[in-house]
C-alpha positions, 0 to 999 in steps of 0.5 A, spaced: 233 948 567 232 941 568 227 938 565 223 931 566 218 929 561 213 923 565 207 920 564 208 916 556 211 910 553 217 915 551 222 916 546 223 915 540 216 916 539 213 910 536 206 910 538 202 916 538 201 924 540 203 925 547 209 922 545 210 926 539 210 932 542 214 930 548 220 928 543 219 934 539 220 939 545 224 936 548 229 935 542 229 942 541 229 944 549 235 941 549 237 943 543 237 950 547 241 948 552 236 945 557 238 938 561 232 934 559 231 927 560 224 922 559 222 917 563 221 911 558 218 903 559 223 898 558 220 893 553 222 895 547 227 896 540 230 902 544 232 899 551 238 901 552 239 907 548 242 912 554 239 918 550 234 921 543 235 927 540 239 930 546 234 927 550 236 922 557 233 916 557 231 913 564 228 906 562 224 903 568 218 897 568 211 897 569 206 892 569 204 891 561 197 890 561 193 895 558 189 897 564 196 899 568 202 900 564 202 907 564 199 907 571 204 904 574 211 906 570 208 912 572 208 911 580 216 909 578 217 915 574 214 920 579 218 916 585 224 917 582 223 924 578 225 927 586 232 924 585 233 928 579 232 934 582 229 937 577 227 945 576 220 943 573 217 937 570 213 936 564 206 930 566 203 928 560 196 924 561 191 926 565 190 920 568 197 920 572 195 927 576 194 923 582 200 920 581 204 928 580 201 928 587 209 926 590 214 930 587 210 936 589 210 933 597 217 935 596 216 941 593 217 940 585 213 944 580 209 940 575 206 943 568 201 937 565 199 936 558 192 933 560 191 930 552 184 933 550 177 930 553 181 923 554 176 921 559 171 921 552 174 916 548 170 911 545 176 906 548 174 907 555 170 903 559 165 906 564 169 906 569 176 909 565 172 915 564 170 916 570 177 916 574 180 919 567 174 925 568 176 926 575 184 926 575 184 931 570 179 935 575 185 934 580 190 935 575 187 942 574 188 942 582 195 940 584 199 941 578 202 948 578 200 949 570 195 946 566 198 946 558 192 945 553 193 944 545 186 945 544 182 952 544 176 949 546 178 944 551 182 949 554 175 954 554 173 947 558 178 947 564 178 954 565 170 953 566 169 947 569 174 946 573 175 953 574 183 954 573 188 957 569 191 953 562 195 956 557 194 954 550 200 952 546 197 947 540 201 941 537 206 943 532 209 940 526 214 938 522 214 943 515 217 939 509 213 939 504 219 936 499 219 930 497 226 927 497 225 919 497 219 918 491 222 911 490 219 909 497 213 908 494 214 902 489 216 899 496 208 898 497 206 897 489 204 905 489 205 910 484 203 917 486 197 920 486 195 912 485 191 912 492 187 915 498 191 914 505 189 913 512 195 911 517 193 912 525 191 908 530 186 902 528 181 904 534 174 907 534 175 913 535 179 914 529 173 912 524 176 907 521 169 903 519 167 909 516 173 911 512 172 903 510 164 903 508 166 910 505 172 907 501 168 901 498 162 905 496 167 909 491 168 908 484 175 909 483 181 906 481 185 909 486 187 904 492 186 906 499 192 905 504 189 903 510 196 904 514 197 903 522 196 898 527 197 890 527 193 884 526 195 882 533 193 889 537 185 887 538 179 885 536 176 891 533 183 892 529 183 885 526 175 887 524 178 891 519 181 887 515 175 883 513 173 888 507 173 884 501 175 890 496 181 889 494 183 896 493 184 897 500 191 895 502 194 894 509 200 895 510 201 895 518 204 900 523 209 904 519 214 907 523 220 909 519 220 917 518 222 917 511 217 912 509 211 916 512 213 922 510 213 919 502 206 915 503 204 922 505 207 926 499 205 920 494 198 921 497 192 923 492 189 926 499 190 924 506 184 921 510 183 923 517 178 921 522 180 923 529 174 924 533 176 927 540 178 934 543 185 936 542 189 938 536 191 931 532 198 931 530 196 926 525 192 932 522 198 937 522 203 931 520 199 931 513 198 939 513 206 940 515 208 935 509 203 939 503 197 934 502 190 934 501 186 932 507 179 930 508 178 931 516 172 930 521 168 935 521 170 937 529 170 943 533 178 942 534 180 940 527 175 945 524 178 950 528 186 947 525 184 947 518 180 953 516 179 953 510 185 949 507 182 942 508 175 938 506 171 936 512 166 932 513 160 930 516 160 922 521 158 920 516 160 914 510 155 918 504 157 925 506 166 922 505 164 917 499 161 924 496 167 929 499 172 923 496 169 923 489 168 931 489 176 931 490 177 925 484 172 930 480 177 935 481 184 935 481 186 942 481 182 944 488 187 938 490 193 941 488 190 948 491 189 945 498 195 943 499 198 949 499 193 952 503 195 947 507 202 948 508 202 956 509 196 955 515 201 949 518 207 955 517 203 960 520 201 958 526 203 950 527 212 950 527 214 946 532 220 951 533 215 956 534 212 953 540 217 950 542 219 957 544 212 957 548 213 951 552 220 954 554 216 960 556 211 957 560 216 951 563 221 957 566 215 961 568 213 955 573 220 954 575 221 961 577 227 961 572 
């Protein structure tokens, strides 16, 4: 098959989820024989790389201003997409399902990974939830699969919107070795010396919650607040205030090998995302055998089980969670294996890649 991936910033994946995701199965569709290709937005470190990963990269603009980046570079995309003949595409981002409206005119067919409740993020105006809301209602109308990463949000589509979604959650990497320790020493780390947060620096993230929690632990232990830059906004910056020295901020990390020795090294890795989907920073830390601390959700509750600590929205209910790990360290050590084997069983992206060609060829009519 010929495969198009729309509607994100593209790959590598340097920014969130949905670009994980589309780099991860795409890597290993095309490692599969497929012809894959993503459209990607011109702008940064990777202009010019003709493809990642066995994936064809197509650079093409879009007005970078935070409200018409992905709109518009998704306008170009969906323009374009009908001169490569694709036998399918694969649109991730609810918002854009008007845009996937030209492609289908000339008869494409198109699976949607519409990310969760997006139109629920505290980030998001009124207005931005309203039109996200209703483009993934439309979503659910013209595009010929809707591919959902959570059971519950799927339950949701399938109600509310009264279509017919199919699971396949988000996937991780398993690799619970460390191989590189001394990465560690590049931050002034030890082992085991620290709690680590490393996600987008956004509301819906709790990140002042995970801050107030951390400062009211008596501990040696430092926090690595990871993630994020001092220019990405106000709330971002806000952060940075705490005057608890034990609280490092390294910046956004985007070199795998030191995220994945920041996880290895970490006491108990600490996860705050609050709204509907699988979050791939909760399986990146479960795939890399660590101790997690995760929101209390309905999705992140139902990917844990009982292989990771949950706790309430809460700054006292995290602070007295952290001190029970401190307390003890040998439910540290078991929840990292009961972690590992609950990412081995039913999140490996090989597994699920294997879905997505499924789902992908059935839509195609391959």
């Amino acid at each position: 098959m010929k495969i198009a991936i729309l509607g994100i910033r593209g790959v590598p994946a340097r920014y969130g989820g949905l670009e994980t995701c589309a780099e991860e199965v795409g890597a290993r569709l095309a490692d599969r024989g497929h012809e894959v290709v993503c459209y990607c937005r011109t702008g940064c470190d990777d202009d010019g790389l003709p493809e990642f990963r066995g994936i064809k990269r197509i650079e093409l603009p879009s007005l970078r201003y935070s409200a018409t980046d992905t709109y518009t570079h998704s306008l170009a995309a969906c323009v374009h997409v009908v001169s490569q003949r694709p036998d399918v595409i694969l649109a991730f981002n609810p918002a854009i399902s008007t845009l996937c409206a030209i492609p289908k005119i000339f008869g494409y067919r198109i699976c949607l990974n519409p990310n969760g409740y997006d139109w629920r993020r505290p980030k998001w105006g009124p207005f931005a939830k309203r039109f996200i809301y209703a483009s993934a209602y439309f979503a659910s109308k013209v595009c010929d699969k809707l591919i959902i990463d959570a059971k519950s949000v799927s339950d949701y589509y399938a109600s509310d919107f009264e279509c017919s979604p199919v699971h396949i959650p988000n996937g991780a990497n398993i690799d619970p070795e460390s191989k590189n320790p001394e990465v560690l020493a590049e931050y002034g780390l030890e082992k085991d010396g620290y709690f680590l947060f490393l996600s987008r620096h956004v509301p819906d993230n709790s990140c002042e919650l995970i801050i107030q929690a951390f400062e009211k632990l008596k501990t040696n232990k430092k926090l690595v607040f990871g993630g994020g830059n001092p220019e990405d906004s106000d709330y971002a910056r806000s952060l940075r205030n705490t005057s608890d020295e034990r609280i490092v901020f390294p910046g956004a990390i985007y070199d795998p090998v030191h995220v994945k020795e920041l996880h290895h090294g970490a006491y108990a890795v600490i996860h705050g995302n609050q709204p509907g989907g699988t979050s791939l920073g909760l399986l990146k830390a479960m795939g890399y055998a660590c101790c997690v601390l995760t929101l209390d959700t309905v999705d992140n509750a139902y990917v844990v089980q009982d292989s990771a600590i949950t706790y309430q929205l809460s700054a006292m209910d995290l602070t007295g969670k952290m001190k029970y790990l401190l307390d003890h360290p040998e439910r540290v050590q078991e929840l990292r294996q009961l972690a590992l084997k609950r990412c081995e069983a039913a999140y490996s992206w090989d597994t699920l890649a294997g879905e997505y060609e499924r789902v992908l060829a059935e839509v195609a009519g391959k």
